[in-house]
The first five atom37 places (N, CA, C, CB, O) and aatype in JSON, in Angstrom:
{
  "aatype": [20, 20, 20, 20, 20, 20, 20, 20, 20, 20, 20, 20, 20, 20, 20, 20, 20, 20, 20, 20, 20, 20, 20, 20, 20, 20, 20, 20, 20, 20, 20, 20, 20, 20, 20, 20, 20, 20, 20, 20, 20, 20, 20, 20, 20, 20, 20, 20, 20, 20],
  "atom_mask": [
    [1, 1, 1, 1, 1],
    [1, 1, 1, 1, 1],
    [1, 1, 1, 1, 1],
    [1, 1, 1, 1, 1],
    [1, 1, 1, 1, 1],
    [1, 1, 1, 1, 1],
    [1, 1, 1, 1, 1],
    [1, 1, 1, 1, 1],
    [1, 1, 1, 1, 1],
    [1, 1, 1, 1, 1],
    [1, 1, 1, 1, 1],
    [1, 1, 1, 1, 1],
    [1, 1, 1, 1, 1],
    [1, 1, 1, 1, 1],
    [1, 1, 1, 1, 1],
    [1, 1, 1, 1, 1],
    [1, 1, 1, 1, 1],
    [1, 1, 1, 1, 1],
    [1, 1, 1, 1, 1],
    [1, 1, 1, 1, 1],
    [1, 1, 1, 1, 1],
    [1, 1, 1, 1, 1],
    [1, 1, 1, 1, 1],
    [1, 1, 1, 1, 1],
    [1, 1, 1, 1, 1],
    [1, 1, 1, 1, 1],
    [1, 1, 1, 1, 1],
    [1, 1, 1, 1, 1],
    [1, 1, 1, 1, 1],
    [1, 1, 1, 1, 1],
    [1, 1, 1, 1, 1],
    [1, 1, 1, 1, 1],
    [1, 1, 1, 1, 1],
    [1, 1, 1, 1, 1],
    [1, 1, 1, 1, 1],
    [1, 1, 1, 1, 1],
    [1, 1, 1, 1, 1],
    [1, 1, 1, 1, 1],
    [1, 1, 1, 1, 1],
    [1, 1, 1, 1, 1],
    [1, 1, 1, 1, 1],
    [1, 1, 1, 1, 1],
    [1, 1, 1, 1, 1],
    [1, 1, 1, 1, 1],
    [1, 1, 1, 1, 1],
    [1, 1, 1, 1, 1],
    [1, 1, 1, 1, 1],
    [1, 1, 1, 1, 1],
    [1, 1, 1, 1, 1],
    [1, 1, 1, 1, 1]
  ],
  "atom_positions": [
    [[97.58, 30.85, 103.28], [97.03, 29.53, 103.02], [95.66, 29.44, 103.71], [98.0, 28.4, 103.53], [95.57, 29.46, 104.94]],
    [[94.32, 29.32, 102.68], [93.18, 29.19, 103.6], [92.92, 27.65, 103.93], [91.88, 29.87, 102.95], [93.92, 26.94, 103.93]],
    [[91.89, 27.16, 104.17], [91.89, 25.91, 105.1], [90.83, 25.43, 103.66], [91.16, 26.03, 107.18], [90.32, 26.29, 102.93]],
    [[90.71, 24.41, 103.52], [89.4, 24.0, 102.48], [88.23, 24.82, 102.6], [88.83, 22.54, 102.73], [87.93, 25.59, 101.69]],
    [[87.14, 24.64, 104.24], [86.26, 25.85, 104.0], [86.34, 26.66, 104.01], [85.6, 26.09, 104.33], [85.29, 27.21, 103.68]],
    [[87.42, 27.57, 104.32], [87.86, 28.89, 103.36], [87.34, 29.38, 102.35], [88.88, 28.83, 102.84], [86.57, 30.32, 102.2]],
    [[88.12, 28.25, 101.24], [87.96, 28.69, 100.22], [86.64, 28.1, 99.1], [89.21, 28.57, 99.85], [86.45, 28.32, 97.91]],
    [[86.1, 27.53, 99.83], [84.86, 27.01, 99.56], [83.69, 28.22, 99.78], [84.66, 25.72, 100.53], [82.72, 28.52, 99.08]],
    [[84.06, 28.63, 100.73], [83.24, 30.02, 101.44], [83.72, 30.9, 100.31], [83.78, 30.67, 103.26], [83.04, 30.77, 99.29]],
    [[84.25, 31.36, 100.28], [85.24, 32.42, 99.63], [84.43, 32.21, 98.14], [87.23, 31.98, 99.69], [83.59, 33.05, 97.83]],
    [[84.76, 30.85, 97.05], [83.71, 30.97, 95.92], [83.06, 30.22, 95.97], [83.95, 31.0, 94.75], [83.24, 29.55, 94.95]],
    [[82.0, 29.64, 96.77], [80.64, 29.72, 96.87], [80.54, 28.35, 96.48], [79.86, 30.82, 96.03], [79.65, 28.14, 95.65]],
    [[81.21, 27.33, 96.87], [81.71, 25.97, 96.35], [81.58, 25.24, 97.62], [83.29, 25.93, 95.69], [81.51, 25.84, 98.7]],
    [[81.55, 23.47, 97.49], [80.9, 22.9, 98.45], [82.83, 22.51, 98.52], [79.28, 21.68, 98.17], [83.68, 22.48, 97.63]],
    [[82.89, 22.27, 99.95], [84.37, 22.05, 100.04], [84.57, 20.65, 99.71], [84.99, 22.39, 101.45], [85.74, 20.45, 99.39]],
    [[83.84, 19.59, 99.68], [84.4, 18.67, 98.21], [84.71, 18.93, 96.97], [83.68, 17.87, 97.8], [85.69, 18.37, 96.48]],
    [[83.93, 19.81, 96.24], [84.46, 20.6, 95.42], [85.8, 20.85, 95.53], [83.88, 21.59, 95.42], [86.51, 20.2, 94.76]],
    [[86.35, 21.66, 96.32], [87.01, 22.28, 96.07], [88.37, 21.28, 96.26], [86.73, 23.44, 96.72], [89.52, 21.42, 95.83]],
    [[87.79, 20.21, 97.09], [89.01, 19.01, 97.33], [89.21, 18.68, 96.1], [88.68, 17.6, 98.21], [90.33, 18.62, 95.59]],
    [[88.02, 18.42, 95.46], [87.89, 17.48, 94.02], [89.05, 18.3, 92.9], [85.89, 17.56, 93.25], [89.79, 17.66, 92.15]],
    [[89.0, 19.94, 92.99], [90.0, 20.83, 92.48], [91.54, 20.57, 92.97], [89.55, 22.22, 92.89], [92.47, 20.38, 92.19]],
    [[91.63, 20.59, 94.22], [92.76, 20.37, 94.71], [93.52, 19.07, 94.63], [92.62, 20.69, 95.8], [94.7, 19.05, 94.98]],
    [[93.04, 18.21, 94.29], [93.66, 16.75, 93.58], [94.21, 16.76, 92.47], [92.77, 15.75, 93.29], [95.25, 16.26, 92.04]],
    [[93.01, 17.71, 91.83], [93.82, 17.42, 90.13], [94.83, 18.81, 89.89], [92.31, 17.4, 88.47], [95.25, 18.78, 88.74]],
    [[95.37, 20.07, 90.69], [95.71, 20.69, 90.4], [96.85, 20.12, 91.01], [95.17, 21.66, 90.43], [97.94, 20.45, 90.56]],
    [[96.77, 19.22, 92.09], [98.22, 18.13, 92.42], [98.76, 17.18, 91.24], [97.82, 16.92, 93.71], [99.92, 17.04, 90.86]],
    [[98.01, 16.79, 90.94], [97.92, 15.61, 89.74], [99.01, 16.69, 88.59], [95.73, 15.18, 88.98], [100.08, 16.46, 88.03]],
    [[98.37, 17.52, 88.61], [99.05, 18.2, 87.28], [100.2, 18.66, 87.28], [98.46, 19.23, 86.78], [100.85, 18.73, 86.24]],
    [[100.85, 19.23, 88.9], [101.74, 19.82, 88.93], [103.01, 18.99, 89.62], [101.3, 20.92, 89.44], [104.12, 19.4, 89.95]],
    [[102.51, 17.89, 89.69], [103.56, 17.01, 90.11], [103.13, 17.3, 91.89], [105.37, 17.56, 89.44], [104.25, 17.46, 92.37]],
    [[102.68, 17.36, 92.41], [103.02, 17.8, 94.21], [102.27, 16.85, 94.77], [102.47, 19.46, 94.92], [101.3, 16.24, 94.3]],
    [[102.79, 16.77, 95.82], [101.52, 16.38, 96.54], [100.52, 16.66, 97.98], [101.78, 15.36, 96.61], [99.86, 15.94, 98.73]],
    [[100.84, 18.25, 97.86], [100.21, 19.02, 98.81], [99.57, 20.16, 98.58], [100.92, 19.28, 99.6], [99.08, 20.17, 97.45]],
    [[99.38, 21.07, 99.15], [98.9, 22.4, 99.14], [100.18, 23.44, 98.7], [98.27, 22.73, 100.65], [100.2, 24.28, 97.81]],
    [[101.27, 23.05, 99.69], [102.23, 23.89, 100.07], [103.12, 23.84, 98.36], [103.13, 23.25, 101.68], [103.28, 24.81, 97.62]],
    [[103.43, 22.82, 98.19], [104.52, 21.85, 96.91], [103.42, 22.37, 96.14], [104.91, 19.7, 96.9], [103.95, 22.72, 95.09]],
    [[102.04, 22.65, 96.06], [101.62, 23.21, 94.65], [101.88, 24.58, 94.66], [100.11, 23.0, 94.27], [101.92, 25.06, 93.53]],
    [[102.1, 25.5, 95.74], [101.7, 27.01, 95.42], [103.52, 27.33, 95.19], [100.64, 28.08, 97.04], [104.07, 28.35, 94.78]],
    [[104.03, 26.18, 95.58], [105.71, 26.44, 95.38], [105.67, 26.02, 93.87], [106.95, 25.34, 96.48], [106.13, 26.89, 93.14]],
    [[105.29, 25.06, 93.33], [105.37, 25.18, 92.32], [104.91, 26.11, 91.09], [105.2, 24.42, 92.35], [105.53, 26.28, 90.04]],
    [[103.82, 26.61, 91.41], [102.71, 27.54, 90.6], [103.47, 28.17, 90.23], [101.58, 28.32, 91.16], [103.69, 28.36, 89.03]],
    [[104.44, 28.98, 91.76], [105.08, 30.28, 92.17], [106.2, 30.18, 90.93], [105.75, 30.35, 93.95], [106.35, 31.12, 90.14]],
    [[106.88, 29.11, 90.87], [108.22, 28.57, 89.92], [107.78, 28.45, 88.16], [108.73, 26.69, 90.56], [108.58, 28.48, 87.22]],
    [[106.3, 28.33, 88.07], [106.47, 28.23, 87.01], [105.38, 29.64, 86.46], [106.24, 26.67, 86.63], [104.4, 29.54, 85.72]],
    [[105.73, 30.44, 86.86], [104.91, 31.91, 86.76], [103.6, 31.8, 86.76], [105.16, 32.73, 85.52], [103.01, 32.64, 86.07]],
    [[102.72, 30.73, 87.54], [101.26, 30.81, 87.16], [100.24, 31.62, 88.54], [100.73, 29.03, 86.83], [99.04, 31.53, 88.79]],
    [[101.41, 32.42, 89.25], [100.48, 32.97, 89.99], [100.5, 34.49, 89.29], [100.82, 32.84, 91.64], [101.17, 34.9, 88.34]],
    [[99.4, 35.25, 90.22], [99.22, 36.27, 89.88], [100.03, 37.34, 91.24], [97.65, 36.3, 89.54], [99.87, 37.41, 92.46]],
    [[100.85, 37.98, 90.34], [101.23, 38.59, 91.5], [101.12, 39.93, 91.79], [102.31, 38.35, 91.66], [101.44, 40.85, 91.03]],
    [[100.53, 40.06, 93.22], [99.75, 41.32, 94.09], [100.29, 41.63, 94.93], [98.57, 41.22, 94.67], [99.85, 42.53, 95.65]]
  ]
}
């Protein structure tokens, strides 16, 4: 789990940005966290797995 500027650093994105991402990828998946989205992602096969 990176921290917001993490992953702002990481692709080159202003970490509002990346908040502004992280709302609606809550919005969509029903959650309402970080953690409850990557559990969900995980459940509905949308990660990539490495």
């Amino acid at each position: 789990m990176l921290s917001t500027q993490e992953i702002a650093d990481e692709l080159f994105l202003s970490p509002n940005t990346v908040k502004t991402h992280l709302k609606s990828i809550n919005r969509k998946l029903l959650t309402a966290n970080r953690r409850e989205a990557v559990r969900a992602a995980a459940r509905l096969h949308l990660l990539d797995e490495r």
